[in-house]
C-alpha positions as CSV (number, residue, x, y, z in Angstrom):
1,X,18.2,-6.9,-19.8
2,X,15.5,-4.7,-20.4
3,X,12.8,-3.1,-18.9
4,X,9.6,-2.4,-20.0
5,X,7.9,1.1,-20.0
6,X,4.4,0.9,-20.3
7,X,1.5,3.5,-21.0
8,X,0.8,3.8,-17.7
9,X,3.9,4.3,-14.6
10,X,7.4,3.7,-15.4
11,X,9.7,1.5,-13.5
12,X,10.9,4.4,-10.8
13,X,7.6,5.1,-10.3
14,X,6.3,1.5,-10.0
15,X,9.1,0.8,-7.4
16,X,8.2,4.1,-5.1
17,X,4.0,3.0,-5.7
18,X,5.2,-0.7,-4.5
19,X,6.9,0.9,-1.6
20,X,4.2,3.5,-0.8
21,X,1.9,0.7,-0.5
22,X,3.2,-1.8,1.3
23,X,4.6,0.5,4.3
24,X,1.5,2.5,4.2
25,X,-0.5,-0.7,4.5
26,X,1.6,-1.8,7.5
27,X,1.2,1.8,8.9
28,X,-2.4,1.8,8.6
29,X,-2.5,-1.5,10.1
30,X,-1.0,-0.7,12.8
31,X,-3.5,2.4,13.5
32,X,-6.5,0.3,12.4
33,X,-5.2,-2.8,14.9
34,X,-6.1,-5.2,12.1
35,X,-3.6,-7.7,10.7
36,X,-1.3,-5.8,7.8
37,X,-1.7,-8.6,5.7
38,X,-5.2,-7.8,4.9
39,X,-4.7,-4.3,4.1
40,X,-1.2,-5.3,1.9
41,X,-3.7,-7.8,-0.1
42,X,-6.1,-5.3,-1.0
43,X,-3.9,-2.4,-1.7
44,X,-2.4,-5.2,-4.1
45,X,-5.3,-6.1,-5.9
46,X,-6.6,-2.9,-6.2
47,X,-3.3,-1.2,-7.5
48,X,-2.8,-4.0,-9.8
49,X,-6.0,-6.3,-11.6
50,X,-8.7,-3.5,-9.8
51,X,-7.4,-0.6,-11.3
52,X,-4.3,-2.0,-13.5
53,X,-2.3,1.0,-12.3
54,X,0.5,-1.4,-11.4
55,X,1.5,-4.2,-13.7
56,X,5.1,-5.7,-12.5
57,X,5.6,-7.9,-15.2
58,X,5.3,-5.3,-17.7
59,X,6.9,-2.8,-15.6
60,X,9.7,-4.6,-14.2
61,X,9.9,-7.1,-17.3
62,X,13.1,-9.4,-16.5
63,X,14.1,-8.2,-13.3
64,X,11.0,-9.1,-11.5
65,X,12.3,-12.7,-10.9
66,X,15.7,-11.8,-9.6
67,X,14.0,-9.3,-7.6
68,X,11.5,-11.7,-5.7
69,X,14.3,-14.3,-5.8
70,X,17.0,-11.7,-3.9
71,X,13.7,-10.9,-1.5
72,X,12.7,-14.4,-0.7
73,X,16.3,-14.9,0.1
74,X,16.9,-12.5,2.5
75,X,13.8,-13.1,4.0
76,X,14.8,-16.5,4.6
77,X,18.2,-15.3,5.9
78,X,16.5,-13.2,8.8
79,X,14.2,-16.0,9.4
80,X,16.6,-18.4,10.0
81,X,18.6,-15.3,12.3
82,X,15.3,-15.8,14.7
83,X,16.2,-19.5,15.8
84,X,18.2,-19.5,18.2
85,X,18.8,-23.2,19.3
86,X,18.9,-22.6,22.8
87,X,15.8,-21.0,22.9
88,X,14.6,-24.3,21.0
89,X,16.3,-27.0,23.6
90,X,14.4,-24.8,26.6
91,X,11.4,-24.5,24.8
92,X,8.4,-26.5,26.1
93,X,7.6,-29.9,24.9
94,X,5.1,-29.4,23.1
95,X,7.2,-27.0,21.0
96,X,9.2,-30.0,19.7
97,X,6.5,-31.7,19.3
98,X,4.9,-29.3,17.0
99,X,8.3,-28.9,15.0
100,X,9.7,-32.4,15.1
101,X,6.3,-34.7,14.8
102,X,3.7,-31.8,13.3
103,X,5.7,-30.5,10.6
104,X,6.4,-33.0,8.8
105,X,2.8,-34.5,9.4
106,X,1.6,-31.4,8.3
107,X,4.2,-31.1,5.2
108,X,2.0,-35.0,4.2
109,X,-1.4,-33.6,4.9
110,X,-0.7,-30.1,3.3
111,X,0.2,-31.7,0.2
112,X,-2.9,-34.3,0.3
113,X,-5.1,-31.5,0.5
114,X,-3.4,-29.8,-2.7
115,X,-3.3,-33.0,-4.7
116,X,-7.1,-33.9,-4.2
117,X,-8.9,-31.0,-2.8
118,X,-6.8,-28.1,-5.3
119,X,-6.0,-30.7,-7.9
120,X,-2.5,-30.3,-8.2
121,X,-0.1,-32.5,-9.3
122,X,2.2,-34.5,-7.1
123,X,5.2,-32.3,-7.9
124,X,3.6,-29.1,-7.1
125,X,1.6,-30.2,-3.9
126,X,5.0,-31.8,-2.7
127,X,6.6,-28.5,-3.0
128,X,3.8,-26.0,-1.7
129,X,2.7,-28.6,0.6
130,X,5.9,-27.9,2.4
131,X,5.7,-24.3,2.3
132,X,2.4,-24.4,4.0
133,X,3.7,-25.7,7.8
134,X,4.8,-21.9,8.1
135,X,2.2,-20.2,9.8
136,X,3.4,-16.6,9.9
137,X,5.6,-15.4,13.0
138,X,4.2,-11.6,11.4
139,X,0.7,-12.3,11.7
140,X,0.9,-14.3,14.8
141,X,2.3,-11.7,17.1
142,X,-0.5,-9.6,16.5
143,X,-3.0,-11.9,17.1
144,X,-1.7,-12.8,20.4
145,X,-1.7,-9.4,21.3
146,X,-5.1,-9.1,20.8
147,X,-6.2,-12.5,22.5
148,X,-4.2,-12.0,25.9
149,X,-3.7,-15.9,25.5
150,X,-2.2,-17.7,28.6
151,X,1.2,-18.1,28.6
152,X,1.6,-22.1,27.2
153,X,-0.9,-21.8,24.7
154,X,0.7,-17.9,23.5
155,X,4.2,-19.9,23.6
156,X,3.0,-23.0,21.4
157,X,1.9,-20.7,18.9
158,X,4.8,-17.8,19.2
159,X,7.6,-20.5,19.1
160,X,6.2,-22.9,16.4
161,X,5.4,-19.9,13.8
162,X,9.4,-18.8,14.7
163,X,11.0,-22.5,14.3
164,X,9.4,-23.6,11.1
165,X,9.2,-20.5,9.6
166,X,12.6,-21.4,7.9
167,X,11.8,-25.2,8.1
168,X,9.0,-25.0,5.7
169,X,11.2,-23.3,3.3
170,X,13.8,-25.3,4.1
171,X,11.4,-28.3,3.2
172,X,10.1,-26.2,0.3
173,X,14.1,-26.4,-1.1
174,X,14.7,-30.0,-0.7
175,X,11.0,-31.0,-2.2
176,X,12.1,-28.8,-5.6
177,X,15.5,-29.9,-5.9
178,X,13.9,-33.4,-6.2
179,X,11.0,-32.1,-8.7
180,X,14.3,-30.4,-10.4
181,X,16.4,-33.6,-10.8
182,X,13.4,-35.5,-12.0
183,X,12.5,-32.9,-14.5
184,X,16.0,-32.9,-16.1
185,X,15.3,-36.8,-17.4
186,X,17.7,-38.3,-14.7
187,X,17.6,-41.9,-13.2
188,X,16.5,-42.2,-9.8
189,X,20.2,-43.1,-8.5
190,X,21.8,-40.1,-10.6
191,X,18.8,-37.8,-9.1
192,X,19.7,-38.5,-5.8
193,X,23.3,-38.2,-6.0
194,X,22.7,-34.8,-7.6
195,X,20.1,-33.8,-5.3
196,X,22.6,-35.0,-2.2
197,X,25.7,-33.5,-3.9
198,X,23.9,-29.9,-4.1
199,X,22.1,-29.9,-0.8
200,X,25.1,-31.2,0.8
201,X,27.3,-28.6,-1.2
202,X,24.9,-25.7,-0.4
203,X,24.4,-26.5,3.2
204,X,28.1,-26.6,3.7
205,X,28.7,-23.4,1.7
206,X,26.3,-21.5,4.0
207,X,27.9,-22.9,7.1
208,X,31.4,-21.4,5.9
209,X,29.8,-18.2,5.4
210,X,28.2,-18.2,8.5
211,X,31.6,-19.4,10.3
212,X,33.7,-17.1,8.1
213,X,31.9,-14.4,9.1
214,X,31.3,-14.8,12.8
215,X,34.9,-15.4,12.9
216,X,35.2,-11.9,11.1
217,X,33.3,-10.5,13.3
218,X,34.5,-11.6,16.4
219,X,38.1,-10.7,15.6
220,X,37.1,-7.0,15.0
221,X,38.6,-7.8,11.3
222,X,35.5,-6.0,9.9
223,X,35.0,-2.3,11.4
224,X,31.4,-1.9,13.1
225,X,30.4,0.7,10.3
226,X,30.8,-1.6,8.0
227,X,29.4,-4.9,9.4
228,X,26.1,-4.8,7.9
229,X,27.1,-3.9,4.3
230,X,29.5,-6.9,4.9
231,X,26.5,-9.1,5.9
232,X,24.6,-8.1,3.1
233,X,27.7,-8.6,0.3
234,X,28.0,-11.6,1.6
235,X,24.4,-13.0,1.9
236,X,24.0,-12.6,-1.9
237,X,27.4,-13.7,-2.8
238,X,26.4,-17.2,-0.6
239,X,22.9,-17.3,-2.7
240,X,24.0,-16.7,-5.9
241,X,27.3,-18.8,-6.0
242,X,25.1,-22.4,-4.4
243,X,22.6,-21.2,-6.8
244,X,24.9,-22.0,-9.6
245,X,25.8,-25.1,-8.3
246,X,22.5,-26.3,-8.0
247,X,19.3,-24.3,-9.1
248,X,17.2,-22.3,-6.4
249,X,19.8,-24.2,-3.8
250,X,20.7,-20.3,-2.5
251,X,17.7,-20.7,-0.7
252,X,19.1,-23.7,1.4
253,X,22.1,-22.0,1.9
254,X,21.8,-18.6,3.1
255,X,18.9,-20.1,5.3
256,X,21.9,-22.3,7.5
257,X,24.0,-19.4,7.2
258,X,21.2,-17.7,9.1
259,X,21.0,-20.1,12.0
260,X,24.7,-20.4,12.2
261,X,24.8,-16.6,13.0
262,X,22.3,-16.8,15.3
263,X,24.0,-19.4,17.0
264,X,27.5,-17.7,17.1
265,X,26.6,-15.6,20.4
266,X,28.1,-12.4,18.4
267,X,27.9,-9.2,20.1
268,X,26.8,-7.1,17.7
269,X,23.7,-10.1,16.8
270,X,21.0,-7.8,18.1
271,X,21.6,-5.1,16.4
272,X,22.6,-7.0,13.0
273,X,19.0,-8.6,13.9
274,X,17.1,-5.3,14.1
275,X,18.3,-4.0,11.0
276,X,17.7,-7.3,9.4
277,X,13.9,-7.1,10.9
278,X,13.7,-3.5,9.6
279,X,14.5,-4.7,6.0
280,X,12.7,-7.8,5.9
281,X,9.3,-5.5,6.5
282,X,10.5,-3.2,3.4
283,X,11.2,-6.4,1.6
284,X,8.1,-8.5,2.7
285,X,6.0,-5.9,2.0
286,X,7.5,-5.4,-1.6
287,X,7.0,-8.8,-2.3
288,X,3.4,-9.0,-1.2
289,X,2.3,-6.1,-2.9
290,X,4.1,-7.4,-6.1
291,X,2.4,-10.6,-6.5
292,X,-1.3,-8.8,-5.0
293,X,-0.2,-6.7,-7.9
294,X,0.4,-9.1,-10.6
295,X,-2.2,-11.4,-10.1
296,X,-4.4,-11.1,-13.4
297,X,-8.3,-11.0,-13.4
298,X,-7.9,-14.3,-15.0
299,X,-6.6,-15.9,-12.7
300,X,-8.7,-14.2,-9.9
301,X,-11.9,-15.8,-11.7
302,X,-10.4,-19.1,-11.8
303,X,-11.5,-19.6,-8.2
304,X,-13.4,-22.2,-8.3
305,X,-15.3,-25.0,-6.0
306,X,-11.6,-26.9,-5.4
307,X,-10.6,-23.5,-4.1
308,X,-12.9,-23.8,-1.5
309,X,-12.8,-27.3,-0.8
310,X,-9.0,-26.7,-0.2
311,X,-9.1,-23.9,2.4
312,X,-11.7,-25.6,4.0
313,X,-9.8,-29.0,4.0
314,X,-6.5,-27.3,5.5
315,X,-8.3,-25.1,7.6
316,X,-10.4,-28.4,8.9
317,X,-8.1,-31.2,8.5
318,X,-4.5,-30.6,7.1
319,X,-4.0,-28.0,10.1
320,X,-6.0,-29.4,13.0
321,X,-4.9,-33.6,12.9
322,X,-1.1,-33.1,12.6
323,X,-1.0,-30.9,15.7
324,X,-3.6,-33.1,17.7
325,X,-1.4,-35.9,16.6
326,X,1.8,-34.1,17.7
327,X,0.2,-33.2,21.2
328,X,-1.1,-36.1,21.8
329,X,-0.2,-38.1,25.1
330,X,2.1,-35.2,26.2
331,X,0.7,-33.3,29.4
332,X,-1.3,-30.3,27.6
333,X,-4.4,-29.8,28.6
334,X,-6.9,-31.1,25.7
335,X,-8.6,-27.2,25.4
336,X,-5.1,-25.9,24.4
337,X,-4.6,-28.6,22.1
338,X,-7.6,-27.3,20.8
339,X,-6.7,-24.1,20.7
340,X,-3.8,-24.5,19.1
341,X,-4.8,-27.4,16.7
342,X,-7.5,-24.5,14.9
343,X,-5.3,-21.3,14.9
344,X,-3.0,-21.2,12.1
345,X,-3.2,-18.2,10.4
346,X,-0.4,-18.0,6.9
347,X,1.5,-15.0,6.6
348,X,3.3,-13.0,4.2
349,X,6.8,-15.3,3.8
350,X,4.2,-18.3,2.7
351,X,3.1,-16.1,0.0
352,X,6.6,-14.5,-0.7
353,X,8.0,-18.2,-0.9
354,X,5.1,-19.5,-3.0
355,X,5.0,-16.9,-5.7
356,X,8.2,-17.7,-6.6
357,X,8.7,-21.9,-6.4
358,X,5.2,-21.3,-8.4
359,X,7.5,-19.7,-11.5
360,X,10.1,-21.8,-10.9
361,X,7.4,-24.8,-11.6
362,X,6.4,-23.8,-14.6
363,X,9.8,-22.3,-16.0
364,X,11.1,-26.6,-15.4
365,X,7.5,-27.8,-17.2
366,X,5.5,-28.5,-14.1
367,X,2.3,-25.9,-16.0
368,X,-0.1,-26.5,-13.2
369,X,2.6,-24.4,-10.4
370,X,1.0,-21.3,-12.0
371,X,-2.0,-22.1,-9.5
372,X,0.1,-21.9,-6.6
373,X,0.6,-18.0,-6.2
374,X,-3.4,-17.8,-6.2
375,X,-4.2,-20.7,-3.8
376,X,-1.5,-19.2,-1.8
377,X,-3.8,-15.7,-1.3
378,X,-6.6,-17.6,-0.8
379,X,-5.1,-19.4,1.7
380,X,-3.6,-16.4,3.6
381,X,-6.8,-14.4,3.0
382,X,-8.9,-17.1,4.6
383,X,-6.6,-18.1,7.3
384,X,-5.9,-14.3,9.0
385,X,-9.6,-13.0,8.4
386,X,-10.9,-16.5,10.1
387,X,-8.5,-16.4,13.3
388,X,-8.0,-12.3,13.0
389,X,-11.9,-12.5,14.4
390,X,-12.5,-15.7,16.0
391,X,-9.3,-16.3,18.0
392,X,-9.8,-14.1,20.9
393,X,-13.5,-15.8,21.1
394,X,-12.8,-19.1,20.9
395,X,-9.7,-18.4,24.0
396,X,-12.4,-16.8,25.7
397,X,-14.9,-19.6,25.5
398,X,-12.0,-22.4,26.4
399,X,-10.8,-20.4,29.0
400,X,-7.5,-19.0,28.0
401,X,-7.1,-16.0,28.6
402,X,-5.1,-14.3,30.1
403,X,-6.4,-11.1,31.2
404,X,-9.0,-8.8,28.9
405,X,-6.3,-6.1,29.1
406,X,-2.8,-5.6,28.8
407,X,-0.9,-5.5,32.1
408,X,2.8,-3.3,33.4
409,X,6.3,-4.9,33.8
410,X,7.7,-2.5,36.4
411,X,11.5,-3.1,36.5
412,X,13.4,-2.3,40.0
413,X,11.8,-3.9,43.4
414,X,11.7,-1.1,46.0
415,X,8.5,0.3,48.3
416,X,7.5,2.6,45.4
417,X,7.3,-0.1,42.8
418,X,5.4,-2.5,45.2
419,X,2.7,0.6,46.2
420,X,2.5,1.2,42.3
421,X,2.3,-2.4,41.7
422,X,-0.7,-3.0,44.1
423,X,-2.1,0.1,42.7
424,X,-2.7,-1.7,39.2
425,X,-3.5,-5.1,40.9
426,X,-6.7,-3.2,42.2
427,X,-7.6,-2.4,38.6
428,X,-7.6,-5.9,37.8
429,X,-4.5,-5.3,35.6
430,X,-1.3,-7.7,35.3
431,X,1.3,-6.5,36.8
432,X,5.0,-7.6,37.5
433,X,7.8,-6.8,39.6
434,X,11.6,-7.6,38.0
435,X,14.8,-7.3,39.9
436,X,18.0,-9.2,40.0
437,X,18.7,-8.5,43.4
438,X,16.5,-10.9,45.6
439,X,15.8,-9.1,48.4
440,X,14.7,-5.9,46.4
441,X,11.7,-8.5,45.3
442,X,10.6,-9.1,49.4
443,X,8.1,-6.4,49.8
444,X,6.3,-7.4,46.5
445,X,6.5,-11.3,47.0
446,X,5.4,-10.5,51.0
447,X,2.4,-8.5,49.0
448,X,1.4,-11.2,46.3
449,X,2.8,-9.8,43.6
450,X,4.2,-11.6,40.4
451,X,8.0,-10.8,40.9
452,X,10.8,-12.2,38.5
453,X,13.9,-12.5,39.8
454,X,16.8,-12.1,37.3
455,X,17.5,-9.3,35.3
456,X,14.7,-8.5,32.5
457,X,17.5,-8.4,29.7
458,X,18.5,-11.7,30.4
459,X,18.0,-15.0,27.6
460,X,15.9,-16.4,31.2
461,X,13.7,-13.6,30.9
462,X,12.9,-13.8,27.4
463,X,12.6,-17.6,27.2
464,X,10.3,-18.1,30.6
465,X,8.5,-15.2,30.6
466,X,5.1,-14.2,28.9
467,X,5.7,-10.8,28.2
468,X,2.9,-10.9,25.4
469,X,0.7,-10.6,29.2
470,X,2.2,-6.9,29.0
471,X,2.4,-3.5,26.8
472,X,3.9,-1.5,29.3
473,X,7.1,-0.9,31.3
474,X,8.3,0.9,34.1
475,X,12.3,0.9,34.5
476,X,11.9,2.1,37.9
477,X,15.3,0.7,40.1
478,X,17.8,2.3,42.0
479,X,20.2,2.3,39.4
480,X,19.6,5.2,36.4
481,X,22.2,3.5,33.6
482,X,20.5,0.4,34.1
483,X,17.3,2.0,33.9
484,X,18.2,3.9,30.8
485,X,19.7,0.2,29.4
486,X,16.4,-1.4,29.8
487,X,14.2,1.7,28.7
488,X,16.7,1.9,25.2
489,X,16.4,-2.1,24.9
490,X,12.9,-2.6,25.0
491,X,11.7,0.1,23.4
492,X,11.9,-1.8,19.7
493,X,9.6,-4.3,21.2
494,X,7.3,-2.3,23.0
495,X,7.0,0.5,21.3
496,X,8.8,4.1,22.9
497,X,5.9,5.5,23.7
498,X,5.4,2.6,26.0
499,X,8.8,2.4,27.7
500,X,9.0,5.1,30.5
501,X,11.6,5.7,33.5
502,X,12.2,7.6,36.5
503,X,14.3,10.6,36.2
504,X,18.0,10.5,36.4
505,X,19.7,11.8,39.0
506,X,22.2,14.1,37.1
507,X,20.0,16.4,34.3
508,X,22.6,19.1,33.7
509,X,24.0,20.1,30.0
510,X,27.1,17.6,30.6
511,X,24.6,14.7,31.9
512,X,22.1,14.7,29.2
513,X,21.4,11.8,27.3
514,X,20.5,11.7,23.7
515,X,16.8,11.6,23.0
516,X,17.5,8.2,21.4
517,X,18.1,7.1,24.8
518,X,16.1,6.1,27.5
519,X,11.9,6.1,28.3
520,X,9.0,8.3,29.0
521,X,8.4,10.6,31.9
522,X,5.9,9.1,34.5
523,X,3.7,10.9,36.8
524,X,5.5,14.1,38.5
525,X,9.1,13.1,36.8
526,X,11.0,12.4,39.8
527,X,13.9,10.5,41.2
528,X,13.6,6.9,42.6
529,X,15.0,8.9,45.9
530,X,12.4,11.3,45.5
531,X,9.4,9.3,44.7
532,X,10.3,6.7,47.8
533,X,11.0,9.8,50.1
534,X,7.0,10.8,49.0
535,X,6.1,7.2,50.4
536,X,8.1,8.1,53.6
537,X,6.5,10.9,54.4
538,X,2.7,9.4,54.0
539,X,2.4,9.7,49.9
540,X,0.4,6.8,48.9
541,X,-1.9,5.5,45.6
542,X,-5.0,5.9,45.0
543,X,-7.9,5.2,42.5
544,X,-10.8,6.8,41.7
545,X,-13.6,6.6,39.4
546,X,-14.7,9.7,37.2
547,X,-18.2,10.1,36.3
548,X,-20.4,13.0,35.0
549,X,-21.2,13.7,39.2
550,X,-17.8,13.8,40.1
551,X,-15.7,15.4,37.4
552,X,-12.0,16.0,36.9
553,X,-12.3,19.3,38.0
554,X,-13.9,18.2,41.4
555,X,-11.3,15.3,41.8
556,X,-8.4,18.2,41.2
557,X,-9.9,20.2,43.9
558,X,-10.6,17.8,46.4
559,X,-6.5,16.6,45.8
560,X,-4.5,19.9,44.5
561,X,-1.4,18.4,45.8
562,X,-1.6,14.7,43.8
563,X,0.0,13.5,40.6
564,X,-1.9,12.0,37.8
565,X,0.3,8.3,37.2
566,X,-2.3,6.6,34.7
567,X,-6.0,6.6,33.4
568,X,-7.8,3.1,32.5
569,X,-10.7,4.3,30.1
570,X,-13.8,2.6,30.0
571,X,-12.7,0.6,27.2
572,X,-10.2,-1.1,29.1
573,X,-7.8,1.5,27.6
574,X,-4.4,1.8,30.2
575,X,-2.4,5.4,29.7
576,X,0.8,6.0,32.1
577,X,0.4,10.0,32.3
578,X,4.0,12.1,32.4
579,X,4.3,15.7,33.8
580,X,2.6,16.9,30.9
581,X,-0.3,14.5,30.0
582,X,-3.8,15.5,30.0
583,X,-5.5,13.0,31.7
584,X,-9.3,11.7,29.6
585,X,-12.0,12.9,31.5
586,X,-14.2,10.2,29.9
587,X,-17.3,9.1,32.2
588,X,-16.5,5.9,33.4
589,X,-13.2,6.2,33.6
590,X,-10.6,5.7,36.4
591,X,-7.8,7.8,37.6
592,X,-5.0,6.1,39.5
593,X,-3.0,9.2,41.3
594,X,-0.4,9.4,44.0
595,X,-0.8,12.2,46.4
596,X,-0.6,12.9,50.1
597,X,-2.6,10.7,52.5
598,X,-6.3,12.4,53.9
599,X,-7.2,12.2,57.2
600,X,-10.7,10.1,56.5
601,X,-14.0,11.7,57.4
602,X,-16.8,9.7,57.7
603,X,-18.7,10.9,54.4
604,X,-14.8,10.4,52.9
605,X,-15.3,6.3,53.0
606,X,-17.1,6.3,49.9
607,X,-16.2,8.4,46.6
608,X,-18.2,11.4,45.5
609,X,-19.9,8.5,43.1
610,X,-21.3,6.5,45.5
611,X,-18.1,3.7,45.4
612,X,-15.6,2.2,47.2
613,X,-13.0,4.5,46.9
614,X,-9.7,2.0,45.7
615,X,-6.5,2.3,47.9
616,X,-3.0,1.1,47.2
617,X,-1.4,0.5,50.6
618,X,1.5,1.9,51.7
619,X,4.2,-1.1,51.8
620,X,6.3,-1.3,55.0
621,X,10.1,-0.5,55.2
């Protein structure tokens, strides 16, 4: 099978420019807080038609199918890793509703809006049409982020982008093994028998694999060094052997062997899930800069009017009636239905998915599936820009929000956590208090804080809890391994340098942990003994605003003895300081610090700016 060279980069070099883009994109992204997709879809299209620096087809020749087909399938395979189905049967009910009565709604108005709006044929719309109920877990996250939705709302969204983000390629599959069986001249009885026999044969192929495997796995027949080559061996074994027995029927399969994993309560899922997560970004960004890339001018200028009329019809219509259908008579409030009925942003998987059932129309003589890789990217294009601006304004204007800024899980109930706690509830922050011991929560729930009881690990935490409300954490109990379990497990999520801890008890040479262990310094780096002890002997937290009139030089000598804990900038901006962070001298912005209590003067009432100075009180033992 050969590969082309062309004037311009070989292969190697088209593979590491693919792979420079796409992460850098996502990189970038991240430092620019603006939806990767974006950036990916211009890096794309300037690499490839802009500048025709990167032409896959020519540079990749024959292998570009197989590649995006070996993509898309893994792809699949981690999305269908993500449903867990007891996280679907505690879900809300308006969660089913979206995935049971919406999806397949919106599977009949997607395709409407390709058949007369785009102009597609039957076939075609069927298949994309399907596709199109995914509405990007990747980009959604973000977004939410951002918007500081309310926790029903944020979970409508969340859990709807993670369930049918392998139903819509699932329906995807079945609508072009039907367009498949059709195509090859059979009768409607033989075409269904077919179709059944290799659905049927596919879906039961992927549940052996995933059984097999579990089974492997659980048994310790497969060492834990090599468990993730294993799962990968076998994931393309299971595609490409259904894929013989019935075209693009892989798909299907490794997709249920995917949610049979996920389902298996393995012990080693999380981390076969990270890993997973970790290649589908390399992969997903591939395959988006790929197709960006081989998009030709052409095609580019074939936008026309029915281009248009199609984004605007699913943006309008195909999006907003099936979920107001879905949601209605059930007990959400109409301005989340709302809400929810107009945010639907696409992601990269819809484009991934698309790009290749749009060759594999045309390759079984359906011409006009060319189209569907370029409404595809309009689609996406429209749909992120559109809600990347307008849904934080639009939550804002119904209502539901949550908070303007991010908030602090603080893990461990005890009278420090509760004096930190009411620290950040006088900056208007969200703040809560998790413990699984009960009465460690008293002080905080005797204080009106939002307390948690169960451990923050736990599937009850992750299922009921909006932790989308929070960017920081605070392991912060009376146990150091558990502290150090929680810091090391939610670091992925957070982010590391989000994730701090109190110090251990033990530091020496034999006690050390690896750096890969554990969270952040906070404030003076002490003990939970120590830090309670401070509160003991008077310590308290306080807040106080900096200004050009009362600088951080003049706060520092007015309290030599405190400890910087965080800084909220003007901007809304929350830092938790460690031992050796400089803390923003910014006018405007506030300095929460623990430190020895003053004896009050009179003139002390009021800060050196002319405000009520903010006090965290001291909880009582």
């Amino acid at each position: 099978m050969a590969v082309a060279e062309t004037a311009g980069l070989g292969p190697v070099l088209g593979f590491a420019l693919v792979g420079a883009l796409g992460v850098g994109s996502q990189w970038l992204a991240w430092r620019l807080r603006m939806p990767a997709i974006v950036l990916m879809l211009a890096a794309g299209l300037v690499a490839g038609p802009g500048l025709g620096v990167l032409s896959p087809s020519e540079q990749f020749g024959d292998l570009m199918q197989p590649m995006l087909a070996i993509a898309v399938a893994i792809i699949l395979f981690e999305g269908g890793m993500t449903l867990n189905m007891r996280s679907l049967s505690d879900a809300a009910v308006g969660v089913r509703r979206l995935v049971f009565i919406g999806g397949p709604l919106g599977w009949a108005a997607s395709s409407a809006a390709l058949h007369w709006a785009a102009g597609l044929s039957w076939q075609s719309s069927a298949v994309f049409g399907g596709i199109m109920i995914v509405t990007g877990p990747t980009v959604i996250a973000p977004l939410l982020r951002q918007a500081r939705l309310r926790k029903r709302p944020a979970a409508l969204l969340q859990w709807e982008a993670i369930v049918n983000d392998p139903v819509g390629a699932l329906a995807a599959v079945l609508a072009f093994e039907v367009v498949v069986v059709f195509a090859n001249g059979a009768s409607a009885g033989a075409a269904i028998v077919e179709m059944l026999v290799g659905v049927g044969a596919a879906t039961l192929f992927g549940v052996a694999a995933g059984w097999g495997l579990a089974k492997a796995f659980r048994n310790a027949l497969v060492p834990e060094y090599m468990k993730v080559p294993v799962l990968f061996a076998l994931l393309l074994l299971v595609f490409a052997v259904s894929d013989a027995i019935l075209h693009e029927s892989g798909l299907l399969a490794v997709t249920v062997m995917g949610l049979w994993i996920a389902n298996a309560n393995l012990p080693s899922y999380v981390e076969l899930r990270r890993f997973k997560e970790h290649a589908t970004i390399l992969l997903v960004s591939g395959v988006f800069i790929l197709l960006a890339a081989n998009m030709d001018r052409a095609t580019l200028l074939a936008m026309d009017w029915r281009t248009l009329a199609f984004v605007a019809s699913v943006i309008l219509l195909a999006r907003p009636l099936p979920v107001l259908a879905a949601l209605a008579f059930s007990d959400i409030p109409w301005k989340e239905r709302l809400l929810v009925a107009f945010t639907g942003p696409r992601g990269v998987v819809l484009v991934a998915v698309a790009g290749l059932f749009g060759d594999l129309l045309v390759q079984v003589g359906i011409e006009d599936g060319a189209k569907v890789t370029m409404l595809a990217f309009a689609l996406v294009a429209a749909t992120v820009v559109l809600h990347g601006f307008t849904l934080t304004p639009m939550a804002r204007w119904l209502g539901l929000t949550a908070t303007e800024t991010p908030g602090v899980l603080i893990v461990g109930g005890s009278r420090w956590s509760t004096a930190l706690g009411l620290a950040f509830r006088k900056l208007e922050l969200p703040v809560m208090i998790a413990d699984p011991n009960h009465a460690h929560l008293r002080r905080a729930r005797d204080a009106g804080l939002e307390t948690f009881w169960g451990d923050i690990l736990s599937e009850a935490a992750e299922h009921n809890l909006d932790l989308v409300t929070y960017d920081k954490v605070i392991a912060a109990s009376d146990n150091d391994a558990y502290n150090t379990l929680v810091a090391t497990d939610l670091a992925p999520e957070f982010g590391r340098e989000h994730v701090f801890q109190l110090k251990r008890l033990r530091q020496s040479a034999r006690h050390a942990l690896p750096a890969t262990l554990g969270g952040q310094k906070i404030a003076a780096d002490e003990t939970y003994f120590e830090a309670n002890a401070r509160l003991a002997e008077g310590w308290e937290f306080r807040v106080t605003k900096l200004s050009e009139e009362f600088t951080l030089e003049q706060w520092r000598a007015r309290h030599p003895d405190a400890v910087p804990v965080a800084d909220l900038g003007p901007g809304g901006t929350l830092r938790l300081l460690g031992p050796d962070d400089k803390v923003k001298s910014t006018d405007g912005t506030r300095l929460l610090f623990f430190g020895p209590k003053r004896e009050e003067r009179k003139d002390d009432r009021r800060d050196e700016n002319g405000q009520d100075t903010l006090k965290a009180a001291n909880p009582k033992s």
